[in-house]
C-alpha positions in Angstrom: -120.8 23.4 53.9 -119.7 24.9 57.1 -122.9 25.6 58.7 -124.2 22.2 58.4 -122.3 21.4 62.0 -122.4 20.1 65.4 -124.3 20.6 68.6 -124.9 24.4 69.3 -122.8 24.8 66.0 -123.2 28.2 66.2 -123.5 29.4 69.7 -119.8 30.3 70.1 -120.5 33.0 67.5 -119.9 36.8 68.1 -120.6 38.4 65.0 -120.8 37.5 61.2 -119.8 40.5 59.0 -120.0 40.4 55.0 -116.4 41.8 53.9 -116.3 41.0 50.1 -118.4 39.4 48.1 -116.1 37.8 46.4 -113.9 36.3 49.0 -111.1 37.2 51.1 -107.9 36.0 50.5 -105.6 37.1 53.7 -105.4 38.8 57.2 -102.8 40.2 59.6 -103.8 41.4 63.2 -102.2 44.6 64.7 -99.2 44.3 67.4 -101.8 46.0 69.5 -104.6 43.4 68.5 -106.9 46.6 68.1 -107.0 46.1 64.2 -107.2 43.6 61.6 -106.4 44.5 57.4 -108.2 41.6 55.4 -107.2 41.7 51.5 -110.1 40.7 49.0 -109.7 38.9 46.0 -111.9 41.8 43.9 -108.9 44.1 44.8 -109.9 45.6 47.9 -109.0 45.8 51.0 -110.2 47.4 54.9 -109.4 47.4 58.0 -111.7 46.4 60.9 -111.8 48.1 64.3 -112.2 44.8 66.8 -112.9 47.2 69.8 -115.7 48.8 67.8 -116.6 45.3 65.3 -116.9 47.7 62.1 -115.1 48.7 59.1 -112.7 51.3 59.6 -111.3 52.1 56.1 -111.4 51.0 53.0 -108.7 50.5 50.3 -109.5 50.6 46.7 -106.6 50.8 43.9 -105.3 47.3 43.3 -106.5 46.3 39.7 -106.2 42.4 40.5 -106.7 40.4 43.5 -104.6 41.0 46.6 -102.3 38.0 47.3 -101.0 39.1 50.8 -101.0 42.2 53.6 -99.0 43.8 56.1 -99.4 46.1 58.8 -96.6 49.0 59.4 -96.5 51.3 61.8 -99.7 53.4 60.7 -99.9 52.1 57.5 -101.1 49.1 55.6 -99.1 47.3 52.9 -100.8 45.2 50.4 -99.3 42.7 47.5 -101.5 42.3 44.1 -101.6 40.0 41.4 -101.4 43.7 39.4 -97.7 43.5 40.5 -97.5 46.5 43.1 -97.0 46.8 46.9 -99.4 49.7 47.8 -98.6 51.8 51.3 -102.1 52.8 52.6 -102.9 55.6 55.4 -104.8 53.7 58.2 -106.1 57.4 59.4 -107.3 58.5 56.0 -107.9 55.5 53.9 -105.3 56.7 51.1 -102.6 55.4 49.3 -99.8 57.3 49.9 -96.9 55.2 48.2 -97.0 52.5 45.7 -94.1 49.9 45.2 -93.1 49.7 41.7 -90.5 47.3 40.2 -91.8 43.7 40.4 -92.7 42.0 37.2 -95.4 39.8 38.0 -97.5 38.3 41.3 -96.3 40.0 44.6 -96.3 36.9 46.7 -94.9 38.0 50.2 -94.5 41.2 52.2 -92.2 41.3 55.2 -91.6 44.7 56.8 -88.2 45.1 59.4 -88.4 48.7 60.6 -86.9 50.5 58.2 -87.4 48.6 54.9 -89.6 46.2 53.2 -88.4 42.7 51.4 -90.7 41.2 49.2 -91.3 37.8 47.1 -92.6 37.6 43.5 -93.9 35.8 40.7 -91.3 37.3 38.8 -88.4 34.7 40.4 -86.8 37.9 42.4 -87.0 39.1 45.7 -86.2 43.1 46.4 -85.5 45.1 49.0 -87.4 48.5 49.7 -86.4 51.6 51.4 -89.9 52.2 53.7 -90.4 55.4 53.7 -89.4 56.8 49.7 -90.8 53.6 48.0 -86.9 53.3 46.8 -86.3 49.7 45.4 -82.4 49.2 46.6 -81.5 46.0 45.5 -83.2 43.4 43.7 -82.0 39.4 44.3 -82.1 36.9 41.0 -81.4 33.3 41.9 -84.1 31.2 41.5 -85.2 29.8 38.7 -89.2 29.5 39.6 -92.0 31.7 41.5 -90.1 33.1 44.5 -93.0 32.0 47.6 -92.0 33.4 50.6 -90.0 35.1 52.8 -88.3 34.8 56.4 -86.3 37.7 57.7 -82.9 37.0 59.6 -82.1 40.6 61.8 -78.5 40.9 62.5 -79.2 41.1 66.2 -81.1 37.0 66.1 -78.0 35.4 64.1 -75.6 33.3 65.9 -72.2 32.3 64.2 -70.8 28.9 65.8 -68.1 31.3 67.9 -71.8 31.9 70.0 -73.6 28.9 70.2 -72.2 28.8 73.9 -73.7 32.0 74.9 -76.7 32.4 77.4 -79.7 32.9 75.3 -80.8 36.6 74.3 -84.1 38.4 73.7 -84.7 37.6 69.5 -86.9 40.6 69.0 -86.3 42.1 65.6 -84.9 45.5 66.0 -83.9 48.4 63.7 -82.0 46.4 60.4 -78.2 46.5 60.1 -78.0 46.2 56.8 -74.2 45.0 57.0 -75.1 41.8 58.5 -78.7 41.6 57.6 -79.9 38.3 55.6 -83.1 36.6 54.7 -84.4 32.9 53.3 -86.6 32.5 50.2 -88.2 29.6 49.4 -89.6 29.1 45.5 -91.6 26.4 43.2 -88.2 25.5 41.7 -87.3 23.2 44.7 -84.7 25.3 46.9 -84.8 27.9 49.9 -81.6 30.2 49.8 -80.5 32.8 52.3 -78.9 36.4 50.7 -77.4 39.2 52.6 -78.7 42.4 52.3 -75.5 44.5 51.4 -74.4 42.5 48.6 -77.5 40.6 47.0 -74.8 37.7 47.3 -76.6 34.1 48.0 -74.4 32.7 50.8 -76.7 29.0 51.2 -79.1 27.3 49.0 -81.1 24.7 50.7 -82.0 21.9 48.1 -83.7 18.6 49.5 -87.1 18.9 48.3 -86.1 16.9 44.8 -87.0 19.7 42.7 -90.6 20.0 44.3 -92.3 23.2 45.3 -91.0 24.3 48.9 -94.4 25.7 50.4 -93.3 27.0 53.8 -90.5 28.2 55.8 -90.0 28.3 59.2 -86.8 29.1 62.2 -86.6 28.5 65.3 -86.2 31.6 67.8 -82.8 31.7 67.6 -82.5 32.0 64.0 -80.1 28.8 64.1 -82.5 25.9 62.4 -84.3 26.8 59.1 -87.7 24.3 58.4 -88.7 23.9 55.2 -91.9 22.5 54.4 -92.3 21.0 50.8 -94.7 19.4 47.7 -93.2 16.2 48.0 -94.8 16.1 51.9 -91.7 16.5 53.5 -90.4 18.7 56.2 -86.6 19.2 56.3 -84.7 21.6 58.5 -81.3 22.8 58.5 -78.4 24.1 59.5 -78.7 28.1 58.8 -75.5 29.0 58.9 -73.9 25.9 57.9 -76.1 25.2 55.0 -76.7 21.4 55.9 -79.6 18.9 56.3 -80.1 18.2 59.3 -83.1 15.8 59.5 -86.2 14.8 57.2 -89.5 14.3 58.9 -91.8 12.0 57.4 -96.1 11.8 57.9 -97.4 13.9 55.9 -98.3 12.2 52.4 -99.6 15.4 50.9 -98.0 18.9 50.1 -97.3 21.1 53.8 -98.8 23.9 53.4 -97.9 25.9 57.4 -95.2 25.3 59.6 -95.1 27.0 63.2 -92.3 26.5 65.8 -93.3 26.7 69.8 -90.0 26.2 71.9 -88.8 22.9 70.6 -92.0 21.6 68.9 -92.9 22.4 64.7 -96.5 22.0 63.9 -97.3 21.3 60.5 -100.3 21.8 58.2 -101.1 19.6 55.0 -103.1 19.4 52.0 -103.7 15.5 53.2 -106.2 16.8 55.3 -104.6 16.6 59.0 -101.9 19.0 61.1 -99.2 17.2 63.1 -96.7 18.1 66.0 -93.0 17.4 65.9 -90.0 17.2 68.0 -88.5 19.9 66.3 -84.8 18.6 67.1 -85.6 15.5 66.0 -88.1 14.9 63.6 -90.5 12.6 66.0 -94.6 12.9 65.4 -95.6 12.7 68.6 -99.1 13.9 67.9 -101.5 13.6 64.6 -104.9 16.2 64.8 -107.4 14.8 62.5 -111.2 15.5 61.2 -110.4 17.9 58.4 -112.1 17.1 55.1 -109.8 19.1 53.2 -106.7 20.6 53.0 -105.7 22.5 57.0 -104.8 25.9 55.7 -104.4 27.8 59.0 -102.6 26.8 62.2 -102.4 29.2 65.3 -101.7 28.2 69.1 -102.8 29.9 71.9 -103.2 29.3 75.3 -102.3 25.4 75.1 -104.7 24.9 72.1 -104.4 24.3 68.1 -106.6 26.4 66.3 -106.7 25.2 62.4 -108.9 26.6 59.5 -109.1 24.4 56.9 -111.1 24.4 53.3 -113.8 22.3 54.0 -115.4 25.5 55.7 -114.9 25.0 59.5 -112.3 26.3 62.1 -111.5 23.4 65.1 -109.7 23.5 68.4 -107.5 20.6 69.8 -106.0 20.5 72.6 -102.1 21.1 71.3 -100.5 18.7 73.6 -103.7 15.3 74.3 -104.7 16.2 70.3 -108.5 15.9 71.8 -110.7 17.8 69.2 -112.5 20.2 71.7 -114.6 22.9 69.6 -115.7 22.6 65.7 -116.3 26.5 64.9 -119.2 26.2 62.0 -120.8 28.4 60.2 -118.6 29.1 56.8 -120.3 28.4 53.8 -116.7 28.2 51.8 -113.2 27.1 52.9 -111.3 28.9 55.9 -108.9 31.2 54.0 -107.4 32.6 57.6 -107.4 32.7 61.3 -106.3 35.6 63.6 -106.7 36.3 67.7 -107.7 39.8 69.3 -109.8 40.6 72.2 -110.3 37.2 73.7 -112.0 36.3 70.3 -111.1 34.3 67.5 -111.7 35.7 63.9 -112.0 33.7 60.6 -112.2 34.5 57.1 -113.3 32.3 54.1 -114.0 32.3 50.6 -117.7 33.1 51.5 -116.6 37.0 52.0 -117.6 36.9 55.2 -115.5 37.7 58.4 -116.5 36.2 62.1 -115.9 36.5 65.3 -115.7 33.8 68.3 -116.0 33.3 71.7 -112.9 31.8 73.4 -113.4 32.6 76.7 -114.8 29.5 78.0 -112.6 27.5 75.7 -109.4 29.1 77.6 -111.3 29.1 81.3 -111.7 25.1 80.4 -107.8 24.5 79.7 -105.9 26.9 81.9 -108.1 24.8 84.8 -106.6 21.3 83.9 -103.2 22.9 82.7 -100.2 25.9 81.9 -100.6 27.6 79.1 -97.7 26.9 76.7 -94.6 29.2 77.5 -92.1 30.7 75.1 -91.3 32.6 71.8 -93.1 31.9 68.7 -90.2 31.3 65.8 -90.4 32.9 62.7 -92.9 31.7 60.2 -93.3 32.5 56.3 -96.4 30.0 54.7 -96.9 30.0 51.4 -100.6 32.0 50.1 -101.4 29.3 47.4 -102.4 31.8 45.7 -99.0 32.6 44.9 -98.9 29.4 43.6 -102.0 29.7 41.4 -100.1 30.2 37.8 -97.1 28.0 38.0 -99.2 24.7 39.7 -101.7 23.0 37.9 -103.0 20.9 40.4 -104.8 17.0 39.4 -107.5 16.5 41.5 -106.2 15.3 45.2 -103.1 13.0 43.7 -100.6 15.0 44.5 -99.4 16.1 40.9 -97.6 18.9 40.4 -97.0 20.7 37.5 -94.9 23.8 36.7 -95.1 25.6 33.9 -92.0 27.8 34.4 -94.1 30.8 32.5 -93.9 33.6 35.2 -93.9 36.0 32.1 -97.9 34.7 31.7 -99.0 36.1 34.7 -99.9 39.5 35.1 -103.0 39.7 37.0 -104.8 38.4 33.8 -106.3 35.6 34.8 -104.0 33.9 32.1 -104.3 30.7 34.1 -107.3 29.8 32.8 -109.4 29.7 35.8 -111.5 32.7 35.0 -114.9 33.1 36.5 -114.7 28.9 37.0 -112.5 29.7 40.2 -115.9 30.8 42.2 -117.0 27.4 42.3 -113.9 25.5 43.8 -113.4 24.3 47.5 -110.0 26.1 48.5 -106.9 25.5 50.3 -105.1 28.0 52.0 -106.8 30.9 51.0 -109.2 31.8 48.4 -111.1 30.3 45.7 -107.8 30.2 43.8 -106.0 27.8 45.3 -104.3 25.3 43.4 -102.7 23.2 46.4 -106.1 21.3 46.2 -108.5 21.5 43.7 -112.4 20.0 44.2 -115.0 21.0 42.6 -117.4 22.8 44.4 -118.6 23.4 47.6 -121.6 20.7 46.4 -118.3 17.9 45.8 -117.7 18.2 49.4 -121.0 18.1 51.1 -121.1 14.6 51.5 -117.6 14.0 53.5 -118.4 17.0 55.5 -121.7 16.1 56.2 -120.0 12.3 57.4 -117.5 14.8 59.8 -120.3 16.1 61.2 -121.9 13.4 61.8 -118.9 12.2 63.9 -119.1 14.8 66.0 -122.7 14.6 66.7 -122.7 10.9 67.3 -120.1 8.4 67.2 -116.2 9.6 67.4 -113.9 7.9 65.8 -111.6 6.7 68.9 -109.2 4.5 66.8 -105.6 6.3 66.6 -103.6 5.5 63.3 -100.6 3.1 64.4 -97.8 5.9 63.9 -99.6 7.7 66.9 -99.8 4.9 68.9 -96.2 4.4 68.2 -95.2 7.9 68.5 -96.9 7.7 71.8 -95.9 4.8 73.3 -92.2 5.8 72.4 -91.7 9.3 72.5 -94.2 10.4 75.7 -91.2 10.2 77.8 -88.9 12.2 75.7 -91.5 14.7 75.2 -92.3 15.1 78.8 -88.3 16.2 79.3 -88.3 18.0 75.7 -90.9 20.6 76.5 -90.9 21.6 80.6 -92.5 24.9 79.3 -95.0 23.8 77.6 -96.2 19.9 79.8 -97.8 20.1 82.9 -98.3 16.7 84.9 -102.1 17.2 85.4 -102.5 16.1 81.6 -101.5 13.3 81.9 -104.7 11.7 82.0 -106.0 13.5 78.8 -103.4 12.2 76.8 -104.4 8.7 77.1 -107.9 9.8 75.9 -109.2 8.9 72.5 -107.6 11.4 69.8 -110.4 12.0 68.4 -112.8 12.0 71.4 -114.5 15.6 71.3 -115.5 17.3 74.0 -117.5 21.1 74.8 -119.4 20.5 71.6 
């Protein structure tokens, strides 16, 4: 699958380490970039030293598959399909806490400083006190799977009597629980925001028609909400307010990532490509193609889109031309996750294995023709499809979805019926349990990405769909005055290129 690339397919490569044999489903990168925690879907998890390139610790108590992990302070947090949060010691490699309360699936972790808010299977979110384990309040609203999670400090929330003021520093700081509120998003359709101190739901955001929201996304400010859905929409909103604002249209499968970069949302899909938006507006002003399968990972750095996607390979566009300039190959199953540390990219797949990148003439390349992108990364929660795995029964690549409202059937049993026949599927976002898109096989897939490859290698596909062209021919001006942080003049050039052209490959 993956290793069946390009030109010098591998010569970017650092290091290939074998993490779990049976795949791994999610990874988190320290503040300090010094560590990454990687959950495995046989349970475990470990933590890898990136200055050293070996595995630190180990973590072995979950009794089901680890949906989702956190790093706190000196610990690591990881969420189970056996329905507990577990707290491990990153010096010693023991569990020193365990999270009970949650019925079913943990689906999200979010830690704020002093407390921990999490998503379930179970339809409720709760709230954690940190350091006892204490479960303080639990929030019942939705009616389906609660997804994800986005966290809304006291200290980033605006109310319209502030919208004039000059703009602050949005870093989260200790939680005021008085003020304190956070979004969910869940399979029965709808995000809603609660407050903390009351477990009251103050807005529920319903626009999706009763599809599955995926993702959630703000903006810096903590003013717009995005919220990405099953029916292939995006939609954001009015926080406070509780309003639709806009719709955006493109996609025509379910988005599976959303990221917001100063005033442009980058999406990923299920229909195979990840696209860039005018985040005020709802304008595609750029399309990034090539993916066989679904795009389950989405990073920028340093003026470049890095996705991972389930056909196997990692690729690097340039965020603001959409050139394709590096196709990262060497995964023998889909890309589950993407991270950055030390100059180097790391990936992890379905395969088990974790590897490492070389970026460094990648960046040197860009930052010669351009800026770097400036400004604050907004805050992101994407939905783990395997959080999704027991209330979606995907069919095929039609975009179906089914839910069977049964959260009381899943309890890390495997009561979905995949059993051992999930080893063989081509994933989406993260392991071989994904249900956002469902092919059979790593064999099923060979001969589309063998055609990608071939692409690459010989002939690259220079015709742009006519909603780019359109998009580009419109909107380049209203971009160029959208984003003065993150254009620089000297691409000009590159953005008249070919798409699809690749180059450094």
């Amino acid at each position: 699958m993956g290793n069946s690339g390009g030109k010098g397919s591998l010569s970017y490569l650092v290091e290939t380490e074998m993490i779990n044999d049976s795949g791994v489903n999610c990874m988190v990168v320290s503040e300090d970039s010094n560590y990454l925690a990687l959950g495995g879907e046989d349970g475990t998890a470990c933590l890898w030293n990136t200055k050293t390139d070996k595995v630190e610790q180990t973590f072995k108590s979950h009794k089901s598959y680890i949906t989702c992990i956190v790093i706190a302070d000196d610990y690591v947090l990881t969420g189970s399909a056996d329905d507990k949060i577990m707290k491990w010691d990153m010096a010693t490699g023991e569990c020193v806490l365990t999270y009970s309360g949650h019925k079913s699936t943990i689906n999200k972790i979010i830690f704020t400083g002093e407390y921990l808010i999490t998503a379930s299977y179970d339809k409720t979110s709760r709230w954690w006190q940190f350091i006892t384990g204490e479960c303080l309040r639990t929030f019942v609203g939705h009616i389906r799977s609660v997804t994800s999670i986005v966290f809304l400090p006291s200290d980033t929330i605006r109310n319209d009597d502030e919208q004039e003021e000059e703009e602050d520093d949005f870093d989260i700081k200790e939680s005021n629980v008085e003020s304190d509120k956070f979004i969910t998003s869940s399979i029965d359709g709808t995000a809603k925001c609660w407050r903390l101190d009351s477990a009251n739901c103050i807005n529920t955001y319903d626009g999706h028609g009763g599809q599955a929201v995926c993702c959630l996304a703000t903006d810096a400010a903590k003013e717009f909400l995005y919220t990405g859905g099953y029916d292939s929409k995006i939609n954001s909103w009015d926080i406070v307010k509780g309003t639709l604002l806009q719709t955006f249209k493109g996609h025509s499968a379910a988005v599976l990532n959303l990221q917001v970069v100063n005033k442009f949302l980058y999406s990923t899909s299920a229909d195979h490509t990840a696209r860039c938006w005018i985040s005020e507006f709802g304008d595609c002003t750029r399309i990034y193609k090539g993916a066989a399968h679904s795009v389950n990972a989405i990073r920028l750095c340093e003026g470049i889109l890095y996705t991972g996607s389930g056909d196997g390979y990692v690729r690097a566009y340039e965020s603001k031309g959409g050139t394709l300039k590096r196709l990262f190959t060497g995964h023998e199953r889909g890309v589950t996750d993407i991270e950055f540390a030390n100059n180097k990219l790391y990936s992890v797949s379905n395969d088990g294995t974790l590897r490492q990148w070389d970026l460094t003439d990648l960046m040197k390349t860009y930052q010669s023709k351009t800026k770097p992108e400036q400004g604050k990364i907004s805050n992101v929660a994407t939905v783990n499809p395997l959080v999704m795995e027991t209330s979606i029964d995907m069919e095929g690549d039609d975009g179906t979805l089914k839910d069977d409202g049964n959260s009381e059937n899943d309890s890390g049993d495997d009561s979905s019926g995949l059993g051992s026949s999930r080893l063989g599927s081509s994933v989406s976002r993260t392991s071989n349990r994904s249900t956002v898109i469902q092919v059979d096989g790593r064999n099923n897939d060979e001969g589309d990405v063998e055609s990608d490859n071939d692409n690459v290698d010989e002939e690259p596909d220079n015709e742009v769909s006519e909603e780019e062209d359109n998009v580009e021919s419109d909107e380049e001006e209203e971009v160029e005055e959208e984003n003065d942080n993150a254009d620089d003049s000297t691409d000009n050039d590159e953005a008249g290129s070919s798409d699809n052209d690749i180059t450094d490959i």
